[in-house]
DSSP file (Angstrom, degrees, kcal/mol; ACC not computed):
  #  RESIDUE AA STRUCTURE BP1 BP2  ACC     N-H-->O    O-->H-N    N-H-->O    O-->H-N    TCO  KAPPA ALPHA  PHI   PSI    X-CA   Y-CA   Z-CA
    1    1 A X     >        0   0    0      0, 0.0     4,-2.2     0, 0.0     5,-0.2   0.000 360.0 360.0 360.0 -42.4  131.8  -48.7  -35.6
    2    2 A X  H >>  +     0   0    0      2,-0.2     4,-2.9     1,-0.2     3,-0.8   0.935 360.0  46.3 -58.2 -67.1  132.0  -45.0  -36.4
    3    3 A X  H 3> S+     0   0    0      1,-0.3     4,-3.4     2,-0.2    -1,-0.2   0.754 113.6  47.8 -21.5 -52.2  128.2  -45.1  -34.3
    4    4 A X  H 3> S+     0   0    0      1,-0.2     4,-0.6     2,-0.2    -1,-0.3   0.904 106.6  55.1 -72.2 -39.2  129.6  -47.3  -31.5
    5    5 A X  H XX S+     0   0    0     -4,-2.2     4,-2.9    -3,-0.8     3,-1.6   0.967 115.6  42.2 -78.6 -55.8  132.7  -44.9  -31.2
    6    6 A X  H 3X S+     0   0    0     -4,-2.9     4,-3.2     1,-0.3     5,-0.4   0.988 112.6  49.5 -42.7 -64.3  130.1  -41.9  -30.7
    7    7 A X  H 3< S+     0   0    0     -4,-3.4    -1,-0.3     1,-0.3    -2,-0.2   0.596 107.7  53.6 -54.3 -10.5  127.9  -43.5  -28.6
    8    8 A X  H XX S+     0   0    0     -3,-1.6     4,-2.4    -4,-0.6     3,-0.7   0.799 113.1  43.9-107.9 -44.6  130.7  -44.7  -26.4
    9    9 A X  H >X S+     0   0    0     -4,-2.9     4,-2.4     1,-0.3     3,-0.5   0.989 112.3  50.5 -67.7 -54.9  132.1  -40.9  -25.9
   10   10 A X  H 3< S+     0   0    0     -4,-3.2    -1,-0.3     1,-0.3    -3,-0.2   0.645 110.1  53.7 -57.7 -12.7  128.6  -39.3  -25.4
   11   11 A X  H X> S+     0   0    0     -3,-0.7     4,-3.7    -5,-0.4     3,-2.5   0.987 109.6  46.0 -39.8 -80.9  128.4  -42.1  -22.9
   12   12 A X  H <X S+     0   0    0     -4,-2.4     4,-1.4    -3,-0.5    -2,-0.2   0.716 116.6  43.8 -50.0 -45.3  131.7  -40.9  -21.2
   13   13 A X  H 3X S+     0   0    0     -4,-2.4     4,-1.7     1,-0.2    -1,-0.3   0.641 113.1  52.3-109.3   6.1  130.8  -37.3  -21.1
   14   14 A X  H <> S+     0   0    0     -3,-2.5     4,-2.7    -5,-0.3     5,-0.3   0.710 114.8  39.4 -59.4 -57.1  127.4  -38.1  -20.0
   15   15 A X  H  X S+     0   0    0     -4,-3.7     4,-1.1     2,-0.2    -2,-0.2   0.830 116.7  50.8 -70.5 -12.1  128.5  -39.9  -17.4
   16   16 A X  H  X S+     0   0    0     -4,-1.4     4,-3.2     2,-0.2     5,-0.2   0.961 113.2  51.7 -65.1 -70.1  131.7  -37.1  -16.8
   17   17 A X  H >X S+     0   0    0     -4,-1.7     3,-1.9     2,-0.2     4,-1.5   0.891 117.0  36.7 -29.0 -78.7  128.7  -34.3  -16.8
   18   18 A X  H >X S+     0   0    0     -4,-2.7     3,-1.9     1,-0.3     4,-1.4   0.792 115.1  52.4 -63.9 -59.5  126.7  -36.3  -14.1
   19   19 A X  H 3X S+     0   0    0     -4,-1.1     4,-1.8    -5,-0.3     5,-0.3   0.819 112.2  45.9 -43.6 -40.5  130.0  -37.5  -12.0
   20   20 A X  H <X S+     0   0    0     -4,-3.2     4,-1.6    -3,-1.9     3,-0.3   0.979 113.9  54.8 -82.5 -45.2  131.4  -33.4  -11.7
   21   21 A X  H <X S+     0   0    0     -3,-1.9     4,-1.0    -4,-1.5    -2,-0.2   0.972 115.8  38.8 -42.9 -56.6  127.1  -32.6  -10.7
   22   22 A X  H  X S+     0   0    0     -4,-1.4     4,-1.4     2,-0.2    -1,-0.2   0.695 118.9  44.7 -79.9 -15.5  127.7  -35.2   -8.0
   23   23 A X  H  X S+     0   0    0     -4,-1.8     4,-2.3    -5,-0.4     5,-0.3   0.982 117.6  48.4 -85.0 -66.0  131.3  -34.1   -7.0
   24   24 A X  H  < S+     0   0    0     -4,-1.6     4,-0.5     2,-0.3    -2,-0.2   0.477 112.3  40.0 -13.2 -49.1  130.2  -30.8   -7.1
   25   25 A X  H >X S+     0   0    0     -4,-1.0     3,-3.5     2,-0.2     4,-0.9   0.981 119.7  55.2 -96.4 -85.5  126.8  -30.8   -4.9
   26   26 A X  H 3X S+     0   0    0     -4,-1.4     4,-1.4     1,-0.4    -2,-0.3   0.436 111.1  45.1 140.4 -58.2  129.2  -33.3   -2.8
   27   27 A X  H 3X S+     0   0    0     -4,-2.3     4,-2.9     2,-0.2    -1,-0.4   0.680 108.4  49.2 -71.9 -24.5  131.8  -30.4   -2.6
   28   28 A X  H <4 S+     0   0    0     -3,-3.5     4,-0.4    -4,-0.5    -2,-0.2   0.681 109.9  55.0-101.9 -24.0  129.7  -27.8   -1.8
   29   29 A X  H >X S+     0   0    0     -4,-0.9     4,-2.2     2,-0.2     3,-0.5   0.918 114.9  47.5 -47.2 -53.1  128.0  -30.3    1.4
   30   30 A X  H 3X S+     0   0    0     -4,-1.4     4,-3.2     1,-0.3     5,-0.3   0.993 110.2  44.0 -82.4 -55.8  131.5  -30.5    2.3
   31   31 A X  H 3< S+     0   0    0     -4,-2.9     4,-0.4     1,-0.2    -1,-0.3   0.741 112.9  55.6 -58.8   0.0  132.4  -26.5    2.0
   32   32 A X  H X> S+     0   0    0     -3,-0.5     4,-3.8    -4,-0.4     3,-1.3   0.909 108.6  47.6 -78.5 -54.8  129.0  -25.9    4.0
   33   33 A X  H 3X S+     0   0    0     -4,-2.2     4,-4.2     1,-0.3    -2,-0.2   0.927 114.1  48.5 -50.9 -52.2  130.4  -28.4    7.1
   34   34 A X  H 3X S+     0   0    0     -4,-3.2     4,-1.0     1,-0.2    -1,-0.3   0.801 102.3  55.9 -85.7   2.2  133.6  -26.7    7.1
   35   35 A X  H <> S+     0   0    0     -3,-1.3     4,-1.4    -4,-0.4    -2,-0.2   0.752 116.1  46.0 -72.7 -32.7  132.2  -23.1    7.2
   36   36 A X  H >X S+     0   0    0     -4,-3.8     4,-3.4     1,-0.2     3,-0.6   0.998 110.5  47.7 -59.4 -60.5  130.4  -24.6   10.4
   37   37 A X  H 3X S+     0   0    0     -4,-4.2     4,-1.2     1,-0.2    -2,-0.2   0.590 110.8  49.5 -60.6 -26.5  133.2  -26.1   11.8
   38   38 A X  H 3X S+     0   0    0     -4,-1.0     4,-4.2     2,-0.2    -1,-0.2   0.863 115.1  50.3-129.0 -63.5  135.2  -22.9   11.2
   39   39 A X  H <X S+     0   0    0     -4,-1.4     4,-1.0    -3,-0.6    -2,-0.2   0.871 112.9  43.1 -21.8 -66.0  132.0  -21.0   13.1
   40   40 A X  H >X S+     0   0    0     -4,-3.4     3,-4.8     2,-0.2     4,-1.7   0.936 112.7  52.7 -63.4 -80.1  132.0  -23.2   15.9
   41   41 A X  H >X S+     0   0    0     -4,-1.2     4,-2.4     1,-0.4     3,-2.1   0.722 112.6  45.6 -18.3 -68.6  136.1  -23.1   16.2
   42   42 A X  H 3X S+     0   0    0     -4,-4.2     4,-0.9     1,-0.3    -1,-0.4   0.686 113.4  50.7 -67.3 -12.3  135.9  -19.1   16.2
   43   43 A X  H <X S+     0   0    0     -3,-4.8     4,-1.1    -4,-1.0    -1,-0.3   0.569 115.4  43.2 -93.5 -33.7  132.8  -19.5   19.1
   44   44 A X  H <X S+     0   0    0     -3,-2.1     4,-1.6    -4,-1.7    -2,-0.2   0.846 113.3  52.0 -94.1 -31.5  135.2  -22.0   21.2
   45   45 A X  H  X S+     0   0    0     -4,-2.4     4,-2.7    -5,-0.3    -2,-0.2   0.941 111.7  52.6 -63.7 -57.3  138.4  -19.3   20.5
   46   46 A X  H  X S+     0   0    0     -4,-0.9     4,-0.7     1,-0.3    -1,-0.2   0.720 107.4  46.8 -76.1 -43.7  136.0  -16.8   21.9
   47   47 A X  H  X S+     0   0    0     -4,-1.1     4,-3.4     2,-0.2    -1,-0.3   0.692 107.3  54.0 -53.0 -33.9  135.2  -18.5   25.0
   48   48 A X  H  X S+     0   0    0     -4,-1.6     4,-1.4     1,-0.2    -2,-0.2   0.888 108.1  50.6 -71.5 -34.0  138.4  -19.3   25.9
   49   49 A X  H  X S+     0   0    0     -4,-2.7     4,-1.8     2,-0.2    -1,-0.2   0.794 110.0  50.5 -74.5 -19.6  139.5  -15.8   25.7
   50   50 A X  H  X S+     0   0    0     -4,-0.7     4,-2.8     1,-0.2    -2,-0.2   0.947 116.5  39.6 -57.4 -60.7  136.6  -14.8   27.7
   51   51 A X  H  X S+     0   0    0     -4,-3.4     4,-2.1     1,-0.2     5,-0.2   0.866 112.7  54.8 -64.2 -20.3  137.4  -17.5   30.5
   52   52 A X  H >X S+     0   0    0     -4,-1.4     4,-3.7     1,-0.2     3,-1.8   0.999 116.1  44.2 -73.4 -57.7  141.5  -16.8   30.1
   53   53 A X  H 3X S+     0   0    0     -4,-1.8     4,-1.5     1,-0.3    -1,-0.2   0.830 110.6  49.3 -49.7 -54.6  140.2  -12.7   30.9
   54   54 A X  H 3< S+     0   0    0     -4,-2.8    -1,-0.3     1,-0.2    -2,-0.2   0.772 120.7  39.5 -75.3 -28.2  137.8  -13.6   33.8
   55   55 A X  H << S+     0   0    0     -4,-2.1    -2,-0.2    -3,-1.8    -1,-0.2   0.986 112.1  54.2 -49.7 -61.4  141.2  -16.0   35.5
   56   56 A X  H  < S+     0   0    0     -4,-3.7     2,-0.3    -5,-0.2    -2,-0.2   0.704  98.8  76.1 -62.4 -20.3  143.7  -13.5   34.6
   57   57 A X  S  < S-     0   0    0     -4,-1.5     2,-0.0     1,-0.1     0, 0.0  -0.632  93.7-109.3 -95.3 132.3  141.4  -10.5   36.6
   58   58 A X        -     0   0    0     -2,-0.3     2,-0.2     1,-0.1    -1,-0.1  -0.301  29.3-144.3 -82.6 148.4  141.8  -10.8   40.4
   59   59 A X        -     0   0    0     -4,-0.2     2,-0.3     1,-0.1    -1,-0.1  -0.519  28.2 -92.6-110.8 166.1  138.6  -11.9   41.9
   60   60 A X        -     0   0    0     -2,-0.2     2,-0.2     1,-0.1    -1,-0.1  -0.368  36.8-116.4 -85.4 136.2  137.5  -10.4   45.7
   61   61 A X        -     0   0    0     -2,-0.3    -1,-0.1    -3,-0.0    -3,-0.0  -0.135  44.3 -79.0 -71.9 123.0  138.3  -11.9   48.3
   62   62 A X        -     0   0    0     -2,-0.2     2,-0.4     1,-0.1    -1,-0.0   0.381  37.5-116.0  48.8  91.5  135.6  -13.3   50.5
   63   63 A X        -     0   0    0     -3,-0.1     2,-0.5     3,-0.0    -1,-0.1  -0.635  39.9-160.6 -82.0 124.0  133.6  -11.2   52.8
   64   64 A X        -     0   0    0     -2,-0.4     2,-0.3     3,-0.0     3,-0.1  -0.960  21.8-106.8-102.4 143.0  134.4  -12.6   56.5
   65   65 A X        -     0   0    0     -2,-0.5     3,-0.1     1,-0.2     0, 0.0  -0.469  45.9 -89.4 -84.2 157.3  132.5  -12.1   59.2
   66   66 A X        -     0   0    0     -2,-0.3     2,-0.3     1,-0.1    -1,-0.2   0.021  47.4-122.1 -55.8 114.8  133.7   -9.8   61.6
   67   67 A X        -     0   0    0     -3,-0.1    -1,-0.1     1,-0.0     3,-0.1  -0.363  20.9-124.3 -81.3 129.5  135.9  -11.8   64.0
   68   68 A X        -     0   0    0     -2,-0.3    -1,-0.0    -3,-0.1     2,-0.0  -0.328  29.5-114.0 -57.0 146.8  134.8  -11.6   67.7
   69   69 A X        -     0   0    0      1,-0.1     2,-0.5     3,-0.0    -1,-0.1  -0.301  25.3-139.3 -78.9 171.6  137.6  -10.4   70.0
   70   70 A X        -     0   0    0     -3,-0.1    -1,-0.1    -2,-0.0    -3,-0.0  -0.920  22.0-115.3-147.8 112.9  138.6  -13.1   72.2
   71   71 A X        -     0   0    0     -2,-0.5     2,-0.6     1,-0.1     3,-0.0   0.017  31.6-124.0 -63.0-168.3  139.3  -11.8   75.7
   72   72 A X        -     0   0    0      1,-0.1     3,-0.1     3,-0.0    -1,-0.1  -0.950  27.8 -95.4-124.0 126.7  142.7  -12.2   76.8
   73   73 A X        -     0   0    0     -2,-0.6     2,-0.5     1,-0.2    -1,-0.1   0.136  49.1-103.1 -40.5 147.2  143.7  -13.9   79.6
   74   74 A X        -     0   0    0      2,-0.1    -1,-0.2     3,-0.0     2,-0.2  -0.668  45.2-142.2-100.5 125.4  144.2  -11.3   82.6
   75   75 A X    >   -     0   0    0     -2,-0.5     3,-1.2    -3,-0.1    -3,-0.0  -0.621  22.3-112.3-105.6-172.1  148.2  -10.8   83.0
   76   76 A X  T 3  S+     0   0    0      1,-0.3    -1,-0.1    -2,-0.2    -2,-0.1   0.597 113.4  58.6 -79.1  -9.1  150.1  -10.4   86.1
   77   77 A X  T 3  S+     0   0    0      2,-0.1    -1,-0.3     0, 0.0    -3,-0.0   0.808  88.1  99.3 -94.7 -29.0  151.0   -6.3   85.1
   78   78 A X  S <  S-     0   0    0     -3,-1.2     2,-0.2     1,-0.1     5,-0.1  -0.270  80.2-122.6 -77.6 148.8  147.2   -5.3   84.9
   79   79 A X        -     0   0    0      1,-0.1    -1,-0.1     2,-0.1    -2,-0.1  -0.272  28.9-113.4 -84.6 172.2  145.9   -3.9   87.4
   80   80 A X     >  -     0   0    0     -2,-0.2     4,-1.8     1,-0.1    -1,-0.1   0.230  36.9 -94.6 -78.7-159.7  142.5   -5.8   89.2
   81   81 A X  H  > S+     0   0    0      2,-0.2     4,-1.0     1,-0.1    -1,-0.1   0.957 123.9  52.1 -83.5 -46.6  139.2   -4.5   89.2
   82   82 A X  H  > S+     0   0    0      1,-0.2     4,-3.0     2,-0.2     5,-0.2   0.870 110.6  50.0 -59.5 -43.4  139.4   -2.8   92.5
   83   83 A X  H >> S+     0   0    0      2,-0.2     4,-2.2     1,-0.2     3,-1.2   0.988 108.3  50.6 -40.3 -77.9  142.5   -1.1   91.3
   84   84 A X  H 3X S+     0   0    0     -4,-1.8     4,-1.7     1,-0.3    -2,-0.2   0.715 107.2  58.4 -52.8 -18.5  140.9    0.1   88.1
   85   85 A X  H 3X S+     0   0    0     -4,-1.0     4,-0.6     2,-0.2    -1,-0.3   0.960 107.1  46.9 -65.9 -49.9  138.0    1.4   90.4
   86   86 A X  H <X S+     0   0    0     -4,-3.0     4,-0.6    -3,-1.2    -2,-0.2   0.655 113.9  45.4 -65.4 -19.4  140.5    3.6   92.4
   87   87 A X  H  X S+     0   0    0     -4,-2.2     4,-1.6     1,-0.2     5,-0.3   0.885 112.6  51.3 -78.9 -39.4  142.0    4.9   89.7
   88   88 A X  H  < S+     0   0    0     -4,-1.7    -2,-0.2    -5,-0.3     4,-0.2   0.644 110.1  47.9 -54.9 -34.5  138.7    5.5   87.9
   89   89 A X  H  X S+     0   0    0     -4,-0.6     4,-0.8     2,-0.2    -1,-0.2   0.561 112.9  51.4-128.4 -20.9  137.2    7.3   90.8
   90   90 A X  H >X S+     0   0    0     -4,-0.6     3,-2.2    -3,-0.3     4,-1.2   0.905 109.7  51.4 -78.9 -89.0  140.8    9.8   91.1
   91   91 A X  H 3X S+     0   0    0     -4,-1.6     4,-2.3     1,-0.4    -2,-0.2   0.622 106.3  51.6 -55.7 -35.3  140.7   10.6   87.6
   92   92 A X  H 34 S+     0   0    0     -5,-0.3     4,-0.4     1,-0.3    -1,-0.4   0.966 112.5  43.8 -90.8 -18.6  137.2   11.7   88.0
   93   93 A X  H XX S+     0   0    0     -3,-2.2     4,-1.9    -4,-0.8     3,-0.7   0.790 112.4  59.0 -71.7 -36.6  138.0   14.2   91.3
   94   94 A X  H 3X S+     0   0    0     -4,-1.2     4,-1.6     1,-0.3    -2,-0.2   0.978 107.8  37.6 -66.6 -29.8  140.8   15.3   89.5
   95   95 A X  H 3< S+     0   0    0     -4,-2.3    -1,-0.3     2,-0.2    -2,-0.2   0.302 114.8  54.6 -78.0   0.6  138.8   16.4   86.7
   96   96 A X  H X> S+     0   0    0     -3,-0.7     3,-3.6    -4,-0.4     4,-1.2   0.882 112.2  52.2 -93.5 -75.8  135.8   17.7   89.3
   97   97 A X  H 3X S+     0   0    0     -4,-1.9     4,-1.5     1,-0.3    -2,-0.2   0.735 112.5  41.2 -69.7 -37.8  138.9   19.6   90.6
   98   98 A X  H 3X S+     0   0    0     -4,-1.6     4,-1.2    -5,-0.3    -1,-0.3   0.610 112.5  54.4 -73.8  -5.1  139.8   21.0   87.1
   99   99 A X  H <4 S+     0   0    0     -3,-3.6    -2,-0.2     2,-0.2    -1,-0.2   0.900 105.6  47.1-103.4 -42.2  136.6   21.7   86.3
  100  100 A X  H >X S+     0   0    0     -4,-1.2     4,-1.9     2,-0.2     3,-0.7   0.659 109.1  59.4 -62.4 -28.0  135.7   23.9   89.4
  101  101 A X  H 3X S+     0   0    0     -4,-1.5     4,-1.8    -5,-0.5     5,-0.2   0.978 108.8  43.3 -44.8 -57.3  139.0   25.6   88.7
  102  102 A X  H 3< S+     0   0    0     -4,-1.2    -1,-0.3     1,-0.2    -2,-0.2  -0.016 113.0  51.5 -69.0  16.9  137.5   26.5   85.1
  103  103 A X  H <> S+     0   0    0     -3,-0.7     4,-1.9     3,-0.1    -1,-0.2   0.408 114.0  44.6 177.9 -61.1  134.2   27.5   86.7
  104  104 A X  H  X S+     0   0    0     -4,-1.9     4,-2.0     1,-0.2    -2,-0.2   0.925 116.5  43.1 -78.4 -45.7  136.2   29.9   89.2
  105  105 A X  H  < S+     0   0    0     -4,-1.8     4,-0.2     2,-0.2    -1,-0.2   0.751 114.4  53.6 -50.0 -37.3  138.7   31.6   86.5
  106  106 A X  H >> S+     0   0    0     -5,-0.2     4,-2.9     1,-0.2     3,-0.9   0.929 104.4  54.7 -81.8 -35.0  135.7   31.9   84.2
  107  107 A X  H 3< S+     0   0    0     -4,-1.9    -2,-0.2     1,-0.2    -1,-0.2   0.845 110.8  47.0 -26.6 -65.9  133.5   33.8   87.0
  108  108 A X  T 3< S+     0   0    0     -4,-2.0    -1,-0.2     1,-0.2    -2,-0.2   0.537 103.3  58.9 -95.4  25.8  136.1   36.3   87.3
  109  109 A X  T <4 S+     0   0    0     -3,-0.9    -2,-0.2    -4,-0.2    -1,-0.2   0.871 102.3  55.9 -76.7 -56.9  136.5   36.8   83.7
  110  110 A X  S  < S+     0   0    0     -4,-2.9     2,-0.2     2,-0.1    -2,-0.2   0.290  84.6 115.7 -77.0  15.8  132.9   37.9   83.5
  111  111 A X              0   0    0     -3,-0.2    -3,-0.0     1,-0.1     0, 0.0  -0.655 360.0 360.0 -59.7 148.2  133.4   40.8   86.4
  112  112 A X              0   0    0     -2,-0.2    -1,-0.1     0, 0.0    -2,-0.1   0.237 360.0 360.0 -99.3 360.0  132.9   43.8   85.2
């Protein structure tokens, strides 16, 4: 009986030994998985702050192309073409007229 009572513990702590090997290798699977998952987590944490940064910063607006002017309907205060001609063509005899002024002033500066 004494035999049987031995044989039955050394059983038990055979079978203890191997059961804590299996929990053990079993445990250590598992603390490998969550040091990934931990990995990954801080890699997704890290993207998100990336995108939050790239939102939060204001982005440039657009290039447009240069918008053509678009003429404007001719109104009743401008004056017409023929107008603009006459006016165009006094401005430039007044300035002939200022300009031979300056011409004549400058003439008798440079007498001696």
């Amino acid at each position: 009986m004494q035999k049987r009572l031995i044989a039955t513990f050394l059983s038990l702590v055979i079978l203890v030994a191997l059961a804590s090997q299996v929990f053990g290798q079993a445990d250590s699977g598992l603390s490998s998985r969550i040091a990934r998952i931990e990995f990954d987590l801080q890699n997704v944490r890290t993207r998100l702050s990336q995108l939050e940064s790239q939102v939060s910063r204001p982005q440039p607006a657009p290039a447009r192309p240069p918008s053509q002017p678009t003429p404007a309907a001719p109104s009743p205060l401008d004056p017409s073409l023929a107008e603009q001609f006459d006016n165009l063509a006094i401005l430039t005899l007044e300035l002939k007229q200022r300009v031979v002024s300056l011409e004549d002033r400058v003439n008798e500066l440079e007498q001696p």
